[in-house]
C-alpha positions in Angstrom: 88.8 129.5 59.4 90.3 126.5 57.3 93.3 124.9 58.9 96.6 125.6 55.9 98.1 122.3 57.5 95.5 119.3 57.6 97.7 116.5 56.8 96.0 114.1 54.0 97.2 111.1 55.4 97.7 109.8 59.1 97.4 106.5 60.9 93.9 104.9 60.9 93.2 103.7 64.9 91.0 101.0 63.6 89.5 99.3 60.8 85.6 100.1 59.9 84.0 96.8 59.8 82.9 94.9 57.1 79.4 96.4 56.7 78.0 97.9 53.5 78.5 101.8 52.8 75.9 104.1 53.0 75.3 105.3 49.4 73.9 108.2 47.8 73.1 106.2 44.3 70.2 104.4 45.1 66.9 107.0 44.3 64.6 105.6 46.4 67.0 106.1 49.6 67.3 109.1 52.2 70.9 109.3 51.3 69.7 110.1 47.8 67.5 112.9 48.4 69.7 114.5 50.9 72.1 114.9 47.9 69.3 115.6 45.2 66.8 118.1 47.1 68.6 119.0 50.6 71.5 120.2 49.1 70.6 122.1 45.8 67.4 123.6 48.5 70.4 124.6 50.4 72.2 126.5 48.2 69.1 128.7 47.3 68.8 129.4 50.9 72.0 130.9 51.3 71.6 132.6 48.5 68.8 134.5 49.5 70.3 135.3 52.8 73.3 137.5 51.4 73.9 140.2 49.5 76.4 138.5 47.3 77.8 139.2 44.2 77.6 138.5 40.4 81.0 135.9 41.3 79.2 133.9 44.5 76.5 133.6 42.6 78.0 132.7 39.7 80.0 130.1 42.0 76.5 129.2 43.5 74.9 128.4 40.3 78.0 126.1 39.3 77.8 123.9 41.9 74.4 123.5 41.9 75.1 122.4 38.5 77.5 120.3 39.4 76.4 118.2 41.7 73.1 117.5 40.1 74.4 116.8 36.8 78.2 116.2 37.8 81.2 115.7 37.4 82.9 115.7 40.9 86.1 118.9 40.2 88.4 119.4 43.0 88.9 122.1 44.7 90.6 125.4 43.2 94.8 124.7 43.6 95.2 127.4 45.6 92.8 126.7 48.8 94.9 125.8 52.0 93.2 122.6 52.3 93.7 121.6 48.4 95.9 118.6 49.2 94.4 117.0 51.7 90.3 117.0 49.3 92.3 115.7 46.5 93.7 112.7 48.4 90.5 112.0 50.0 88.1 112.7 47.2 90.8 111.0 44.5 88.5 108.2 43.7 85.6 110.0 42.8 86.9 113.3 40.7 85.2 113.4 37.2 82.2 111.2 38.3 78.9 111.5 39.5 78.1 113.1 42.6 75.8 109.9 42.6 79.0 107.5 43.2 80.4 109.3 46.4 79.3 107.0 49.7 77.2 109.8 51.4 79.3 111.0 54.3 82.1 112.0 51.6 79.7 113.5 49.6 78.1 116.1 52.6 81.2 116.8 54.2 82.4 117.8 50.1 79.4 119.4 49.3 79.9 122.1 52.5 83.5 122.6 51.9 82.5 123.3 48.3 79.7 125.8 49.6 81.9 127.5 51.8 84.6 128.2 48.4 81.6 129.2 46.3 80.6 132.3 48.6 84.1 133.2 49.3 84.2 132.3 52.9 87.9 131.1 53.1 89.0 133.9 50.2 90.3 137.2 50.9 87.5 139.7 50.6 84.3 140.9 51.9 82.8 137.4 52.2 86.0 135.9 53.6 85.1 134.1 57.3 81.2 135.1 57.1 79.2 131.8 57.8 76.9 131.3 55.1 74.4 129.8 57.6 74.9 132.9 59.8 71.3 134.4 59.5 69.4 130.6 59.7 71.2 130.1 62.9 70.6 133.2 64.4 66.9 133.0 63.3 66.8 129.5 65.0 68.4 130.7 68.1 65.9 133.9 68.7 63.2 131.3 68.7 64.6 129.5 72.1 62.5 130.1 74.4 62.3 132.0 77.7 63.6 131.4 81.2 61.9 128.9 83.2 60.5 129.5 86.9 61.4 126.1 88.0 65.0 125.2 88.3 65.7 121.7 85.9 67.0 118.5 87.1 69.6 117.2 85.6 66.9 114.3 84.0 65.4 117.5 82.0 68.9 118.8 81.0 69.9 115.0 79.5 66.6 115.5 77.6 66.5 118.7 76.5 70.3 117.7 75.1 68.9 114.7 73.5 65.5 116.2 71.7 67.5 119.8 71.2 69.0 117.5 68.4 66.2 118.0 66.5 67.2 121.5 65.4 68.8 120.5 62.8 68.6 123.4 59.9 69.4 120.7 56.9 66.8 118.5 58.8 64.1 121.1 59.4 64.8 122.2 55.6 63.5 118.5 54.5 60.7 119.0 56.9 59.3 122.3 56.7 61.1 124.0 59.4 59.2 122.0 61.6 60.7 119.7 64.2 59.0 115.6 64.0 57.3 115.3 67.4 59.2 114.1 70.3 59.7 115.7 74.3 59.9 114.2 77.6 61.3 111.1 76.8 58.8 110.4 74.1 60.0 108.3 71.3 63.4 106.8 73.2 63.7 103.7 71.4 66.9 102.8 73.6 67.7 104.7 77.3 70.6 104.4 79.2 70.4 107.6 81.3 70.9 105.9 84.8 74.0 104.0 83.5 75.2 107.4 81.7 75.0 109.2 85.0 77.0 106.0 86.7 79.9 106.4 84.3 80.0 110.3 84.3 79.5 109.8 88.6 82.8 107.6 88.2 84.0 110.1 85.8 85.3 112.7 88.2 87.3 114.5 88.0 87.6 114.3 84.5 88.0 115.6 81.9 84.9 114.8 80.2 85.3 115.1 76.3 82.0 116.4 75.0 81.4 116.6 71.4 78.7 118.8 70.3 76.7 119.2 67.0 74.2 121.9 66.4 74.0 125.4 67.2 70.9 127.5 68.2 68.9 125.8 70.9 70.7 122.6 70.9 74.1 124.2 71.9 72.6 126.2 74.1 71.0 122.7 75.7 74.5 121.3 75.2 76.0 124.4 77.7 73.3 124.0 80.5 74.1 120.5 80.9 77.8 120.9 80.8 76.8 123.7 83.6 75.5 120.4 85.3 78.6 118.3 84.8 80.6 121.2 85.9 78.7 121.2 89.4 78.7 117.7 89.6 82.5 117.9 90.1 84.0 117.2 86.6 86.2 118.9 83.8 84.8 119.4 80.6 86.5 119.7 77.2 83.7 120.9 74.1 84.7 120.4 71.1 82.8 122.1 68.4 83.5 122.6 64.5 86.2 124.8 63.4 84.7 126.0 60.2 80.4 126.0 59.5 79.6 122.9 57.9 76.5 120.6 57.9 73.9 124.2 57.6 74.0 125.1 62.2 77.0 122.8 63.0 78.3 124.8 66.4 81.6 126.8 65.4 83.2 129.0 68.4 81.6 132.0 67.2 77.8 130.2 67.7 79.0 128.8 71.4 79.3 132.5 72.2 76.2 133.7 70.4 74.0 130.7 72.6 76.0 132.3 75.6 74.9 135.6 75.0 71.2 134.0 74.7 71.1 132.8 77.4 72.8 135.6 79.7 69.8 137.6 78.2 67.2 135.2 79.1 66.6 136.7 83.1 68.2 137.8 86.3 71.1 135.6 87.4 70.3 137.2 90.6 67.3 135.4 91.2 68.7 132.0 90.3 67.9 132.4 86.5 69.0 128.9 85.1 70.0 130.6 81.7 71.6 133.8 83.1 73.1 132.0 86.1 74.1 129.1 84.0 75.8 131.3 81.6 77.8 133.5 84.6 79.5 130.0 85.6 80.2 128.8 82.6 82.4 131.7 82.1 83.6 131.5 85.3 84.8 127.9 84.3 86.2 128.4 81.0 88.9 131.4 82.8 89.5 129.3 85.6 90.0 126.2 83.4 87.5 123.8 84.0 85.8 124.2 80.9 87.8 124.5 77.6 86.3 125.3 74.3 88.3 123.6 71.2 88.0 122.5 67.6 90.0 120.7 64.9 90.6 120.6 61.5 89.1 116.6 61.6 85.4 117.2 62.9 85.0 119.1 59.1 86.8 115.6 57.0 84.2 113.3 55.5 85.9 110.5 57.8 84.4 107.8 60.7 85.9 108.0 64.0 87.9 105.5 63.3 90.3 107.6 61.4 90.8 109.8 64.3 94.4 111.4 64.0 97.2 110.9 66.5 96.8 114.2 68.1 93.2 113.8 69.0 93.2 109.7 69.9 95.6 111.6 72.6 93.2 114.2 73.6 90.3 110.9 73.9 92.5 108.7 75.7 93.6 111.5 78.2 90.3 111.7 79.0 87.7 109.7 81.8 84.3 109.7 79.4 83.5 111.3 76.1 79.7 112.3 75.5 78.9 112.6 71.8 76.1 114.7 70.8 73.8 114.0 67.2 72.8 112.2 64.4 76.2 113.0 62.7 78.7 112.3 65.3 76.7 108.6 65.7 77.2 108.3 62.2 80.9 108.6 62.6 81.3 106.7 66.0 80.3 103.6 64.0 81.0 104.1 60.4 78.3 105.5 58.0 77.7 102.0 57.3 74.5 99.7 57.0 74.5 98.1 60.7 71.9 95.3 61.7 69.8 98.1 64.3 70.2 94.7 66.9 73.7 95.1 66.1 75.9 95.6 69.7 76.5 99.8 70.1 79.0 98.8 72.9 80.9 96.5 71.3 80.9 98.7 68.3 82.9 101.1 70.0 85.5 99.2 72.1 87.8 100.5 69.4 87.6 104.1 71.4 90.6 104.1 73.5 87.8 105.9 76.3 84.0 105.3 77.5 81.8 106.9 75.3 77.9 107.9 75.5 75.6 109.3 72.7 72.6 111.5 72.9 71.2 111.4 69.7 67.6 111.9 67.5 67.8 109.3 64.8 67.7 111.8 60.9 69.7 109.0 59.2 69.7 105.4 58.4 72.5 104.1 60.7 71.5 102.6 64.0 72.6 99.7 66.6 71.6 98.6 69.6 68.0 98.2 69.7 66.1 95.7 71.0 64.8 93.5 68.6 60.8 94.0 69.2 61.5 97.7 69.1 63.5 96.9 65.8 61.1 94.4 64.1 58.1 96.9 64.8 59.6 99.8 63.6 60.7 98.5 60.4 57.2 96.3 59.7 54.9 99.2 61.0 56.5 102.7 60.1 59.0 103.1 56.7 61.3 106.3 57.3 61.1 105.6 61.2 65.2 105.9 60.8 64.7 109.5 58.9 61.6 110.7 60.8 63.6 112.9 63.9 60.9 111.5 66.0 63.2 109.1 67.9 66.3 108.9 69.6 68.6 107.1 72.0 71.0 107.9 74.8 73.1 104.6 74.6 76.2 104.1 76.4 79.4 102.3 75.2 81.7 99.7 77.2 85.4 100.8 79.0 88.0 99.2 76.5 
């Protein structure tokens, strides 16, 4: 549920650099469309999934309105989190949706979603995740038990290319994934130095950030199996509200559990079933430790972490950051030369930090510039596309 304390201000751990702001104004960019098709698309979506009534609908149809023809309104007074979206949407109430930079207006747009159908209200609809039945649809499709037990190679890229199931993404696309498997499409790969820094790592903890739900948390559990075996403490962090169409809440980390308990016979070395048995075992004996916080849903980079959480980062030896949303906020959803340095773009992170991430935005660093100049001479949307990705790894402060 929503947090009743989020605090509006707190201190900023660094400044974003000096790069220009990913805006939604500009027609002919992705940002654009995400705001003029994904989202009202969206809304119809979850209004066919649900029985709702004449007042979510009626909520539904308003903000549909809204943010196609504007102007930006606040929150209703009374929601717990009132405060805190008026201070941070302050400089764009009463204009166009088209004049929020993009992150705010996403992060906005699902907040407002979730008031519409009555999710944080008291009442039928209150705590029922309006993305319920896409997830659950997207998780039934994971497929089967394998014979062959995976390496931890196949687990890093099953992490990396479960990113594509991204419901907001597959909206845009059909509901069809962009091609890319087996390493395939890795513009930038960094495995063997990600596997040094998690080796040097132990014992932890390891903060692991995860995005999706469906079959990409359910890649994100088999590999923390993996880091668990390998002799470190994990600590996944996963939204505390839905947001972003199958962002991973607690409840969807315990649906992907149950999936893959049901996948075979643990007895016979299962790695779903098996997988699932010790991940249990970890969380009650404490190596593993499923969280959240209120700042994962703000519409803020990374470096606006609060106090509390630059604590929990610098406690730890490594933090893994999964998707195209947490890279986004790891650097700033800002215009970066794709040359640009990713390691030195992160020193501000008071830990080591990795990404596994398919590219389904415009913000990227650290490619090499042939990869770079091709890309951008031979194929236009190649940022957008979902057909490429990148484990990249960051530098110890």
């Amino acid at each position: 549920m929503i947090p009743v304390d989020i605090p509006a201000r707190w201190p900023v751990l660094a400044a974003e650099p000096d790069l220009p702001r990913i805006l939604t104004a500009e027609p002919q960019e992705y940002a654009h469309a995400v705001l003029a098709e994904r989202h009202p698309a969206l809304i119809e979506q979850v209004r066919a999934a649900h029985p709702y009534g004449p007042e979510q609908h009626a909520a539904l149809d308003a903000l549909r309105a809204e943010i196609t023809g504007g102007p930006v309104a606040p929150l209703s007074a009374d929601a717990p989190d009132a405060d805190a979206w008026r201070v941070w949407t302050a400089p764009y109430l009463g204009g166009s949706w088209f004049e929020l930079p993009c992150l705010i207006a996403e992060a906005f747009f699902y907040r407002r979603l979730l008031e519409a159908v009555g999710y944080v209200r008291p009442g039928v609809w209150q705590g029922v995740d309006p993305f319920g039945p896409a997830k659950a649809a997207e998780l039934a499709a994971v497929q089967g038990a394998s014979d062959r037990t995976p390496t931890r190679e196949d687990l890093l890229l099953a992490a990396v290319w479960g990113n594509q199931a991204d419901l907001g993404f597959l909206l845009d696309h059909g509901g069809r994934a962009a091609p890319g498997d087996t390493g395939e499409g890795l513009l930038v790969d960094e495995s063997p130095r990600l596997w040094e820094a998690l080796a040097a790592a132990r014992p932890g903890p390891v903060v692991y950030v995860a995005d999706n739900a469906g079959r990409e948390i359910t890649a994100d559990l088999l590999l923390v199996d993996r880091l668990l075996a390998d002799g470190l403490s994990v600590v996944l962090h996963v939204k505390p509200s839905p947001t972003f169409v199958s962002d991973a809440t607690v409840p969807d980390v315990v649906a992907a559990l149950g999936a893959l308990s049901a996948r075979g016979d643990a007895a016979r070395g299962d790695a779903g079933s098996a997988g699932a048995g010790r991940l249990r075992a970890a969380a009650r004996d404490g190596a593993l430790a499923v969280r959240t916080h209120w700042f994962w849903t703000t519409p803020f980079s990374f470096h606006h972490l609060p106090p509390d959480l630059v604590a929990q980062v610098r406690a730890s030896r490594f933090v893994l950051l999964k998707g195209d949303l947490n890279y986004r906020r790891v650097l700033g959803d800002l215009w970066w030369p794709p040359t640009a340095d990713f390691a030195a773009a992160t020193t501000y992170l008071p830990a080591p930090v990795g990404v596994l991430r398919t590219l389904k935005s415009d913000v990227v660093a650290g490619l090499p510039a042939e990869v770079a100049g091709r890309l951008e001479r031979d194929e236009p949307g190649w940022r957008t596309s979902g057909r490429y990705a990148v484990i990249q790894l960051g530098q110890t402060p």
